[in-house]
C-alpha positions in Angstrom: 234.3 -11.4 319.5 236.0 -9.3 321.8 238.3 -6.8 320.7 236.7 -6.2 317.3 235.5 -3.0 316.0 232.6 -2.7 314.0 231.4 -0.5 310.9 227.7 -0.9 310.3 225.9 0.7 307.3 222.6 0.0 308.5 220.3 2.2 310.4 219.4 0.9 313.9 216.4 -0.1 314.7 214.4 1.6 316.6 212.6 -0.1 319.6 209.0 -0.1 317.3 210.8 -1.3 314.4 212.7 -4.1 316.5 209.0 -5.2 317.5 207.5 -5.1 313.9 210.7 -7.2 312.8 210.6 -9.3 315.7 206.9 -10.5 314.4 206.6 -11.7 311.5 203.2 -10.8 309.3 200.6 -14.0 309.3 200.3 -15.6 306.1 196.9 -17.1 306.2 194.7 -14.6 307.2 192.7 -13.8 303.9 189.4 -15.6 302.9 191.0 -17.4 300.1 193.8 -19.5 301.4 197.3 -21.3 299.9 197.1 -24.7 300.6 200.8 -26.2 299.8 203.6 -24.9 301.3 201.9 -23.3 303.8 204.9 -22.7 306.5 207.1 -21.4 303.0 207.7 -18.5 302.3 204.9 -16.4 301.3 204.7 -15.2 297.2 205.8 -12.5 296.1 203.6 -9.3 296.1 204.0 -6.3 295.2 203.7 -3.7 298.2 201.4 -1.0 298.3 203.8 1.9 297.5 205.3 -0.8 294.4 201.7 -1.0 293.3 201.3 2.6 293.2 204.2 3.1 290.8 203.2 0.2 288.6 199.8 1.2 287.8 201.2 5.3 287.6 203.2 4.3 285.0 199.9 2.5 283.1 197.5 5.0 284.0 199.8 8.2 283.0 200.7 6.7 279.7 197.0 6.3 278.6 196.9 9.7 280.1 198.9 10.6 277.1 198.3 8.9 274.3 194.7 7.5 274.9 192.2 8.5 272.5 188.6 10.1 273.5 186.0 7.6 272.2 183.1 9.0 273.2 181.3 12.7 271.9 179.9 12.5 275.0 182.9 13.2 277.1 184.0 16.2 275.1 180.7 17.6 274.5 179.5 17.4 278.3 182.2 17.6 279.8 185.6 19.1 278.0 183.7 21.7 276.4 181.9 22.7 279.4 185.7 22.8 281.4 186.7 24.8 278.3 183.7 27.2 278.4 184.9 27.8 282.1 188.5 27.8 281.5 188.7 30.2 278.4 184.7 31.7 278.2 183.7 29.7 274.9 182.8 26.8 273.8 180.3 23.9 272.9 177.6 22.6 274.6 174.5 20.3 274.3 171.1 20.6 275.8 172.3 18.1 278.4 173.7 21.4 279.7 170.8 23.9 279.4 169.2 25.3 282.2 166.0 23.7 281.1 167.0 20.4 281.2 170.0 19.8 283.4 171.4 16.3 283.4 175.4 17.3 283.6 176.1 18.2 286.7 178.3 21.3 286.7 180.2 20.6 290.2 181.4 17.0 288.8 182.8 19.4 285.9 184.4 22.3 288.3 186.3 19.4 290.4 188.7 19.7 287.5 188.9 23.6 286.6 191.7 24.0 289.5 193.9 21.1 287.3 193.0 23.0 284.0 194.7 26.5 285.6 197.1 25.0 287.4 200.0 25.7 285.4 198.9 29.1 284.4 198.6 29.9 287.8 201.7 28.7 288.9 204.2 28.9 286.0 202.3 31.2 284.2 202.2 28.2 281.0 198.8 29.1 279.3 198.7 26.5 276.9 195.1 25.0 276.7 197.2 21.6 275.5 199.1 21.6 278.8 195.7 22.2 280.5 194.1 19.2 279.0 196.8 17.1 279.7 197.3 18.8 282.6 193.9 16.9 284.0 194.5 14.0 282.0 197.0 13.2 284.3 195.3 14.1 287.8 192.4 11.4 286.7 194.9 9.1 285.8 196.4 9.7 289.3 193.4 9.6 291.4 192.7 6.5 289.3 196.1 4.3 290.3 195.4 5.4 293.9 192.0 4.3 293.9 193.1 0.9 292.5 196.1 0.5 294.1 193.7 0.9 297.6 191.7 -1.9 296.4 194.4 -4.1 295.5 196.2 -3.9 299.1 192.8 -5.0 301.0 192.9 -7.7 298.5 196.3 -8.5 299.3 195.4 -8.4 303.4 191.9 -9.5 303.4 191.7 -12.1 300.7 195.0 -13.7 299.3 198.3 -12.5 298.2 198.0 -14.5 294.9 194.6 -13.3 293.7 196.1 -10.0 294.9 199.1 -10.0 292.8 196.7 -11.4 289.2 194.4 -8.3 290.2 197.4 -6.0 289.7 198.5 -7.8 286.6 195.0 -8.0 284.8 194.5 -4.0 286.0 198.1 -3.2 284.5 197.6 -4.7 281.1 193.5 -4.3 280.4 192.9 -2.3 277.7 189.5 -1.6 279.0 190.8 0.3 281.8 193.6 2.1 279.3 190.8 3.5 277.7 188.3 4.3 281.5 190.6 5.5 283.7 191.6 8.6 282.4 188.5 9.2 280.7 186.5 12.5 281.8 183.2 11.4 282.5 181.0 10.6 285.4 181.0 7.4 285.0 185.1 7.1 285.4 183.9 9.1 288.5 182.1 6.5 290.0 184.3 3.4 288.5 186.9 5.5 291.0 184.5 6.0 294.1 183.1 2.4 293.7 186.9 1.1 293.4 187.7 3.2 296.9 184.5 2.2 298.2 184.9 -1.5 298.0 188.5 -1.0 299.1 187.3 -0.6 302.6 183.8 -3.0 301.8 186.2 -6.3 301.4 187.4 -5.8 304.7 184.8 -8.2 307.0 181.9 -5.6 307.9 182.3 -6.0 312.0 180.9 -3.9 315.2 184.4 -2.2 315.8 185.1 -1.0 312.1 182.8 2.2 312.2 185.8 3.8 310.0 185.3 1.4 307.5 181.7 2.3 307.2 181.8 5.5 306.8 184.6 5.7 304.2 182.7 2.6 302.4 178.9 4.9 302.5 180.4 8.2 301.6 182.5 6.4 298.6 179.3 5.3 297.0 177.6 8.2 298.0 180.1 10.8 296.3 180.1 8.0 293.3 176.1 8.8 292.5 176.1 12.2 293.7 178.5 14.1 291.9 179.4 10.8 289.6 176.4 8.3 288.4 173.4 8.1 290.0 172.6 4.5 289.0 176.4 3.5 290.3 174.9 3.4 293.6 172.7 -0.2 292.3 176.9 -1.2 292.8 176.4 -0.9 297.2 173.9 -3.5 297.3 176.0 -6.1 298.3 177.9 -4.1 300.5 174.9 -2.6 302.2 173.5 -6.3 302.7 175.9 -7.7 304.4 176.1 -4.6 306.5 172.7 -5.4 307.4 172.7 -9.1 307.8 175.9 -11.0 307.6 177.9 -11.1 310.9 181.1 -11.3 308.3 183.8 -10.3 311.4 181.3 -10.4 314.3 180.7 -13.7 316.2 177.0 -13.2 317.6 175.4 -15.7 320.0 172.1 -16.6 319.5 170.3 -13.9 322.3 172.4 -11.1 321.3 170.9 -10.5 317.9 168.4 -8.5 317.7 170.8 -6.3 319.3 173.2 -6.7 317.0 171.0 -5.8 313.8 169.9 -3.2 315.5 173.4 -2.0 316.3 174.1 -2.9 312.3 171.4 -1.1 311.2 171.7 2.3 313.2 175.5 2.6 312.0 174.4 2.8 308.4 171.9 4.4 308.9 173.8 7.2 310.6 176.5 7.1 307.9 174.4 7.6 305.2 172.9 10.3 306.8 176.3 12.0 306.9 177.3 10.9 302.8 173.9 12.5 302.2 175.3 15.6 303.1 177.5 15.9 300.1 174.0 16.8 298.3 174.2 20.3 299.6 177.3 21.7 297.6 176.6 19.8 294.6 173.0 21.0 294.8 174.4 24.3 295.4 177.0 24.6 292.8 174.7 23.4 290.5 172.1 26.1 291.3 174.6 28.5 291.0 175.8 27.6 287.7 172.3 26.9 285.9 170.4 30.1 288.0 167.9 28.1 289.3 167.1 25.4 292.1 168.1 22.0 290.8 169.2 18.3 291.5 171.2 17.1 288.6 170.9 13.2 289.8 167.3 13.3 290.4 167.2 14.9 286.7 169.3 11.5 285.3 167.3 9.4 287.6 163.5 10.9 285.6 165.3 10.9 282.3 166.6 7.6 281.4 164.1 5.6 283.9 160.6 7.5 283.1 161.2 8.8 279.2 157.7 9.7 277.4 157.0 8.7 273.9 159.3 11.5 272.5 161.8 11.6 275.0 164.7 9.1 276.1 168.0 7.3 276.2 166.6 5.3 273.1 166.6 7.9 270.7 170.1 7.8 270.9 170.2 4.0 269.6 169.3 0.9 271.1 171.8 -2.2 271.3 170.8 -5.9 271.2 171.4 -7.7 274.5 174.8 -9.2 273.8 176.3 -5.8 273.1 178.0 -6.0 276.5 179.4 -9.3 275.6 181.1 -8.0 272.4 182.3 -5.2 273.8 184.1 -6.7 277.4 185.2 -9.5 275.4 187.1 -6.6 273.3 188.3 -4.4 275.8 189.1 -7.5 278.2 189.5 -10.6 276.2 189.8 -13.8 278.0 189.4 -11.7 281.6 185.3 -11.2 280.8 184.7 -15.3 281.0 186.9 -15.8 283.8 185.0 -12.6 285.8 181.4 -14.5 284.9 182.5 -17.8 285.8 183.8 -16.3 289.6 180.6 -17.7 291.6 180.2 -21.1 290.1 184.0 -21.5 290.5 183.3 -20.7 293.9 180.2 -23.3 293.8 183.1 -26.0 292.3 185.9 -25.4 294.9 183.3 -25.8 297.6 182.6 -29.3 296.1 186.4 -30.3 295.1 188.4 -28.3 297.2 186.6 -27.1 300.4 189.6 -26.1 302.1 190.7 -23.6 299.8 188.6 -20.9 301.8 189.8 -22.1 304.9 189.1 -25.0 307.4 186.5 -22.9 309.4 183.2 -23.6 306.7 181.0 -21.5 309.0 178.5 -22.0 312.0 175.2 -20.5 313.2 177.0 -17.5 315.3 179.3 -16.6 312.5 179.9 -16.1 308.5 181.1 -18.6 306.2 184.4 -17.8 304.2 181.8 -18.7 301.1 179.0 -16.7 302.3 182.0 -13.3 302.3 183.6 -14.1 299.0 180.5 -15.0 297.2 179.1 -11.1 298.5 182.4 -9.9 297.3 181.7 -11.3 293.5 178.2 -10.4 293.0 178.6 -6.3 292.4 179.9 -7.9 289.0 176.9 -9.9 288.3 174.1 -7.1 289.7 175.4 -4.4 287.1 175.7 -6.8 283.9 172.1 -7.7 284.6 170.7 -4.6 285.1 172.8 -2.5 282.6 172.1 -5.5 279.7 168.1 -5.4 280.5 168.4 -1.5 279.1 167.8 -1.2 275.3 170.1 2.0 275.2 173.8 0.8 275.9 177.2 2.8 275.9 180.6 1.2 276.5 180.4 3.6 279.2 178.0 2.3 281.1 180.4 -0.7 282.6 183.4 1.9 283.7 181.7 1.5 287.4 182.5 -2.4 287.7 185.5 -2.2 285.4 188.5 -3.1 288.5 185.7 -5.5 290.0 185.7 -7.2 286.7 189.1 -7.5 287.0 189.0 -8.8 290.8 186.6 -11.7 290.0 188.9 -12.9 287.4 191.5 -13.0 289.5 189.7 -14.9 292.2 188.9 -17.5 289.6 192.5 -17.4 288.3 193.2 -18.5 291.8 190.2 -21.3 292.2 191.4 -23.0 289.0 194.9 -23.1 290.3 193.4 -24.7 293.3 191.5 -27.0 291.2 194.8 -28.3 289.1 196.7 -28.7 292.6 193.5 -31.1 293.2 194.1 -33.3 290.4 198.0 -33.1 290.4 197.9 -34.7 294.1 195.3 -36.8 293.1 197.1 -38.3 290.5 200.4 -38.3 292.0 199.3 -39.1 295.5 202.3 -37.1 296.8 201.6 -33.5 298.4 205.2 -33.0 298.5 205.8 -33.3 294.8 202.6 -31.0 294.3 204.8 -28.4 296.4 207.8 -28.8 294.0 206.4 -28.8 290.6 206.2 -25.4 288.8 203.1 -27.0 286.3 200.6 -24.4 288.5 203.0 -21.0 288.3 203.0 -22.0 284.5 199.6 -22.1 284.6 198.7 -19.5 285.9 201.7 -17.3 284.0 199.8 -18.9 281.1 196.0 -17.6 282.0 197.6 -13.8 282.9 199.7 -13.4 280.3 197.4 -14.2 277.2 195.1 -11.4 277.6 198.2 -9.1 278.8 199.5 -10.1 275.0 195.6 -9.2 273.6 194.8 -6.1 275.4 199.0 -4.3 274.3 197.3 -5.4 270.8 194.2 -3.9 271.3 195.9 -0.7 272.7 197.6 -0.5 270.0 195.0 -0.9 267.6 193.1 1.7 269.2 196.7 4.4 268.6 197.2 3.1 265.3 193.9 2.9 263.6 192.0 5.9 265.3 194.2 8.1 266.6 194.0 10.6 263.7 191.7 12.9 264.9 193.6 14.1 267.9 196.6 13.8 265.7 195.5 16.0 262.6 194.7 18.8 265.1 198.3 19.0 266.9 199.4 19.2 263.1 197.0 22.2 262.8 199.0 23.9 265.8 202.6 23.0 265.4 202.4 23.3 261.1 200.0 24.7 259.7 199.5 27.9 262.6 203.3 28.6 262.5 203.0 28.4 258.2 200.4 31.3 258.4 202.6 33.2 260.7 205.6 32.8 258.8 203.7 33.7 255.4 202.3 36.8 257.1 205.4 38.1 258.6 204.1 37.2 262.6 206.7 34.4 263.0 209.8 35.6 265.2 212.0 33.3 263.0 211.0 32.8 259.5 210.6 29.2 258.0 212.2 28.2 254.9 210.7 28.0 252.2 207.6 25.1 251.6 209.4 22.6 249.1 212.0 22.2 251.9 209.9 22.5 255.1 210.1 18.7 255.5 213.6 18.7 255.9 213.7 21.3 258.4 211.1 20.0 260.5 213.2 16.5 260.5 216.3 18.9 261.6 214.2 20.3 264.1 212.8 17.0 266.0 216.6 15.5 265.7 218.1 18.9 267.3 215.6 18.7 270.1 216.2 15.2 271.4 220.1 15.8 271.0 219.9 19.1 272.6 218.7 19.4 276.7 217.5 22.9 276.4 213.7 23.4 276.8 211.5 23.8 273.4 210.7 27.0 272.8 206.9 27.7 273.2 205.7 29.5 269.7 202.8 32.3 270.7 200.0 31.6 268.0 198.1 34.4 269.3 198.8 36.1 266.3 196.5 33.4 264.6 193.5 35.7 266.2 194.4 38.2 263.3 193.4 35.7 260.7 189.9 35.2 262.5 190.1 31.0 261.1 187.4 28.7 261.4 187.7 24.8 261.3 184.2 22.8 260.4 183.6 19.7 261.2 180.8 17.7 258.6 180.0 13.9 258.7 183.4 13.9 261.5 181.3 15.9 264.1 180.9 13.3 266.8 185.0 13.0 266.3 186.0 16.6 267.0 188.4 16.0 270.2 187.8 19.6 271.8 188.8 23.0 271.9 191.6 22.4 273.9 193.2 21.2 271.1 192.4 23.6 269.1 194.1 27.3 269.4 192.8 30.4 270.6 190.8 32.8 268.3 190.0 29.6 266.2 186.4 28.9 265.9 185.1 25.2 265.6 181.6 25.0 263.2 179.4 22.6 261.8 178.7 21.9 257.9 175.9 20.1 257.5 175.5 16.5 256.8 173.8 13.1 256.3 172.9 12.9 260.1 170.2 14.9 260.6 169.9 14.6 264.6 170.7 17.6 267.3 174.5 19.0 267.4 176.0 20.8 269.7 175.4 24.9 270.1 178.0 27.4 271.3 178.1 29.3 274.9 177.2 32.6 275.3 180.6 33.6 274.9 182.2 36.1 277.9 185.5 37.3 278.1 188.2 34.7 278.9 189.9 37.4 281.8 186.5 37.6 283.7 186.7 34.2 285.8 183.9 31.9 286.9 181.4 34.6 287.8 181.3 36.1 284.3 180.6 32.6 282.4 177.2 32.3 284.8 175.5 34.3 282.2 176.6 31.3 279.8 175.4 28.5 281.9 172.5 30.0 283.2 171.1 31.2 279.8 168.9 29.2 278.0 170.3 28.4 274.4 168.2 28.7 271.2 168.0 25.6 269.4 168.5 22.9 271.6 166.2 20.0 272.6 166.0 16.5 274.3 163.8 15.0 271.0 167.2 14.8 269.0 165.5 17.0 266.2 167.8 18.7 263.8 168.5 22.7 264.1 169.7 24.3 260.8 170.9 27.1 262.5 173.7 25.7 264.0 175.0 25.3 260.3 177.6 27.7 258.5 178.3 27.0 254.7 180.5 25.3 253.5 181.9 27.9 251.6 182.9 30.4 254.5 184.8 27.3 256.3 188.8 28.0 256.2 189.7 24.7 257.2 187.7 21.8 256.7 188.3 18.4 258.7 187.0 15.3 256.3 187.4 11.4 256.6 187.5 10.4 253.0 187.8 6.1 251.9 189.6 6.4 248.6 189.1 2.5 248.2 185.5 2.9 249.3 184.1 6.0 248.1 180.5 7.1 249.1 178.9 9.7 247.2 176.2 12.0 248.6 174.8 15.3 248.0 175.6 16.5 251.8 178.5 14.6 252.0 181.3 15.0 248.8 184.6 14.1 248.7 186.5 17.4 249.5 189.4 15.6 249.6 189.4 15.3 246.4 188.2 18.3 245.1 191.5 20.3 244.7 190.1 22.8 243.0 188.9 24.6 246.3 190.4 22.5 248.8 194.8 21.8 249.3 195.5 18.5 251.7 197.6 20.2 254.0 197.6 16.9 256.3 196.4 13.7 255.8 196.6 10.8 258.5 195.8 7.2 257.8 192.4 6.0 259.6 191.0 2.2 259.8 188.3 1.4 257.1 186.1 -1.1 259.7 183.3 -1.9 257.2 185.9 -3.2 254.5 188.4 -4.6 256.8 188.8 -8.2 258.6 187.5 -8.6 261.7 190.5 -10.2 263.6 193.1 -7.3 262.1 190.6 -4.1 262.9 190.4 -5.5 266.3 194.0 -6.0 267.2 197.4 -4.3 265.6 200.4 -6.7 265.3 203.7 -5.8 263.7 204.5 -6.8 260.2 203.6 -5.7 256.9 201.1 -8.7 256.0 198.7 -7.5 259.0 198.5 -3.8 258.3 198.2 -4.9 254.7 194.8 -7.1 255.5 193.0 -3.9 256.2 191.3 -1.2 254.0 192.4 2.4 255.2 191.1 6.2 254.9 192.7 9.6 255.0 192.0 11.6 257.5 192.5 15.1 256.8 193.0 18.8 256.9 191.5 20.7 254.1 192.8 24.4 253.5 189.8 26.5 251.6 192.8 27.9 249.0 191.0 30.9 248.0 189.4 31.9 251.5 193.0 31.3 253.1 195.0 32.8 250.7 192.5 36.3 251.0 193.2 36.4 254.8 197.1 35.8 254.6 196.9 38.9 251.9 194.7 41.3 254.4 196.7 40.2 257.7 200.3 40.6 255.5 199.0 43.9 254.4 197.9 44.9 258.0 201.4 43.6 259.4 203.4 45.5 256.9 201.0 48.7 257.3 202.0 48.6 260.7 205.7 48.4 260.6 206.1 51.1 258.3 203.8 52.7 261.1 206.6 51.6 263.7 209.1 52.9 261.4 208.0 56.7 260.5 207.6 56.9 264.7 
């Protein structure tokens, strides 16, 4: 109207904006296509920058409070990162010059996140540092994803899209992967980015995706996994073969495979190329010319009678079953039933995949998604024909698992809009009813509801060995200090030390000033050592673990090879000083799994001791007693609660629900930290000594 002002809140649009606006996004576009209500309104999806924020918020949580389930990843790989960090540490013959299957420049990508903070805010606490990188995997990780769930979104349906995010979010199995620091979380990443660009329709024009798609897999076997490269196949066939987003006449394609084959080609060529500083950090770090993957490769596929993946166990051919089935419930059967749902919609509901079902000059819709399905199907059969299996082992296809179940989440929807109009005869009312958002509401949120169970299983039952060692730092270190006369502010006394560290926790949540950060560098005057017995394979690392506290082994009923320490350098020195570490051969170790009884300390010269002890259950043994019982050398100075498995039912082990009645179905342990009385009590008499000898010192001057 004429003579009316106007106040506008908005931003104009600019003239590029106006145009974007102006046309609207397609809605059909993607392989798998809605088939009622087409002209609505599209679902809602969650954009790429929402997906980002969702999954963070997942993925930094596990960062957090995840346990480490595997010795592998702390002896391979967090003690190495230690050993580089701080110039000590653990390591296994996996890591000696002489055998060299652990690639040291997968481990140095993460010795930048590990001194980050004391770099920049000069905060040298190893904790920090651990979580510190906990939380760059777990950020690479939702990026990764996130990637591969916007081509999904694009290239093949917003609907399977949005259950891909929602099966990603909740899985337990990728809780426990995703932040994980192994090489195979490494090339579950890389193969996520890779097939991020591989979904998109391979076509003449897409050189960009190519490249990205080849180096992806490349960097995933390379510095990752070797054998994740077996995950390409599909990709690399239908780069070869499939005209996917090319229409080829019938003359023009010799050329066009030629054209096909000579891109690849080329890009590989340049992925290969990430060989040459991996080969030559490696050669740096171990002293001598080496090619960590060609060293995995010889290992686990060519073992001699003495040597192999199988002397580490051997599992029976449905272990990958049982263990999918735990870590993603209902989400494993609806991944290995994607193809011959595909094979079923073709027969019931053709259209779903479009009305275009293929021709001689181009790709069927089928031919695409069926290529898209089958990395799933590929690994499973190859990793279940191996007699030596690790829950590990299936990181790689861990997101693909999850995008197969979601495209059959999205084909059995199809199917029950195919009987609801063929019952009804009326499209219209198949458009109105809500029986197939129910549905599907039904089939994502059932293992949403198992996996938060089995998450929580996981915290509640075996969380106690990464707990009882922050009770070593923030307890029992400042109780030695305070006994010794090293603490800045004294402690009451022990009968009311409970109380005060209740006080404590309530004044720090009510109060916003920082917490103070307690130097246990002192604790290096006490010259402590922890051993670990029958509990070895649970020790969580030293970054939990303070400075000047050395981690040994008592021995045992398992009588196979443990870990050996670095040559020790000094923690000031850097990266070239811990070369003589890496590059050293260590006494002791050996790829036969035979026991070395050097790498034993007694008992008896152990300060702290770190025992798993079944008071319902006892076991008696001469190499393994009950120290937590045996109070006349040993004072529980911490004691956490840990799952009994053999003696507890298999439905309440598995999964945690609240309520008394559940928790009380299961048998429980006590998981603990022994003090050596007499061996502890000694030092804190020669350190109090020494600190009082030197404040009269101070004093006199």
């Amino acid at each position: 109207m004429s003579g009316v002002q106007e106040i506008r809140f908005k931003r104009p649009l600019t003239e590029e904006k106006e145009k974007e606006k102006a046309a609207p996004k397609l809605r059909h576009t993607g392989i798998l296509q809605d088939q009622l209500r087409r002209t609505a309104k599209p679902p809602f999806v969650p954009s790429f920058s929402l997906a980002v924020r969702i999954l963070l918020l997942a993925r930094v949580t596990a960062a957090m409070y995840s346990n480490i389930s595997d010795c592998d990843e702390v002896f391979n790989f967090w003690e190495p990162l230690h050993y580089l960090d701080r110039g000590y540490g653990l390591q296994t013959w996996e890591t000696s010059p002489v055998y060299a299957i652990r690639s040291w420049a997968y481990i140095i990508l993460h010795y930048v996140p590990a001194k980050i903070l004391s770099w920049t805010i000069r905060e040298d606490s190893k904790r920090a540092a651990f979580f510190t990188v906990r939380i760059l995997l777990a950020i690479v990780s939702t990026l990764c994803e996130a990637k591969l769930f916007d081509t999904i979104r694009e290239k093949i349906n917003n609907r399977v899209a949005r259950y891909f995010l929602v099966y990603l979010f909740t899985s337990a199995g990728m809780w426990n992967a995703s932040t994980a620091f192994l090489p195979s979380t490494f090339a579950m990443y890389a193969t996520t980015l890779a097939y991020a660009y591989a979904f998109i329709p391979a076509a003449q024009k897409l050189e960009r995706r190519t490249l990205i798609a080849t180096t992806s897999f490349v960097a995933g076997a390379v510095i990752g996994w070797p054998f994740a490269l077996v995950c390409a196949l599909p990709f690399v066939f239908e780069e070869m073969f499939v005209f996917a987003g090319d229409r080829v006449q019938a003359a023009q394609r010799p050329k066009w495979m030629l054209n096909r084959w000579t891109r690849l080609a080329w890009n590989g060529f340049l992925a290969m190329q990430l060989v040459i500083p991996v080969f030559a950090v490696d050669t740096y770090f171990y002293g001598e010319q080496v090619f960590v993957p060609w060293n995995i490769v010889k290992y686990n596929v060519f073992p001699d009678a003495e040597r192999g993946p199988g002397l580490y166990g051997t599992e029976p051919w449905y272990f990958y079953i049982l263990n999918l089935l735990l870590n993603f419930n209902i989400v494993l059967p609806l991944a290995l039933m994607a193809l011959p749902a595909l094979a079923l919609t073709y027969r019931v509901d053709r259209k779903r995949l479009g009305y275009f079902l293929g021709s001689p000059e181009e790709s069927s819709p089928y031919t695409m998604l069926g290529l898209r399905l089958t990395p799933v199907y590929i690994w499973f059969a190859i990793m279940t024909a191996q007699a030596h299996k690790e829950e590990r082992f299936m990181f790689p296809i861990y997101p693909l698992l999850c995008f197969n179940a979601a495209v059959s989440t999205y084909l059995i929807r199809g199917w029950l809009e195919v009987i609801f109009v063929k019952i009804t005869k009326s499209p219209y009312r198949a458009s109105q009813t809500s029986i197939f958002s129910r549905a599907t509401l039904c089939i994502t949120l059932v293992p949403a509801l198992f996996s938060l169970a089995r998450i929580m299983a996981l915290w509640k039952y075996y969380h106690a060995p990464m707990q009882i060692l922050y009770r070593f730092q923030y307890e029992e270190g400042p109780l030695l200090l305070n006994a010794t006369g090293l603490l800045p502010t004294p402690l009451p006394p022990p009968e009311l030390l409970a109380e005060y560290y209740a006080k404590e926790a309530t004044r720090k949540k009510r109060s916003d000033e920082d917490d103070e950060r307690l130097d246990l560098g002192p604790l290096r005057e006490f010259g402590l050592r922890i051993c670990y017995g029958k509990e070895w394979y649970r020790f969580p690392g030293h970054y939990l673990v303070p400075d000047g506290v050395r981690v040994d082994w008592i021995k045992s009923e398992f009588d196979g090879m443990l870990p050996a320490h670095f040559t020790e350098t000094v923690a000031e020195a850097g990266l070239p000083a811990r070369v003589a570490g890496t590059s050293a051969v260590p006494e002791g170790l050996n790829d036969r799994n035979l026991e070395e009884p050097a790498f034993y300390v007694p008992v008896s010269e152990c300060d702290y001791l770190i025992d798993l002890d079944f008071p319902e259950h006892p076991s008696l043994s001469l190499n393994e007693p009950r120290y937590a019982i045996d109070a006349q050398h040993w004072s529980r100075q911490h004691c956490e609660p840990f799952l009994d498995a053999r003696h507890s039912p298999l439905i309440t082990r598995m999964l945690w629900l609240p309520g008394k009645n559940w928790a009380s179905s299961n048998s429980y342990g006590d998981y603990c930290l022994l003090r050596n009385t007499a061996l502890v009590d000694e030092k804190i008499s020669r350190v109090r000594a020494e600190v009082k000898e030197r404040k009269e010192r101070v004093s006199v001057l």
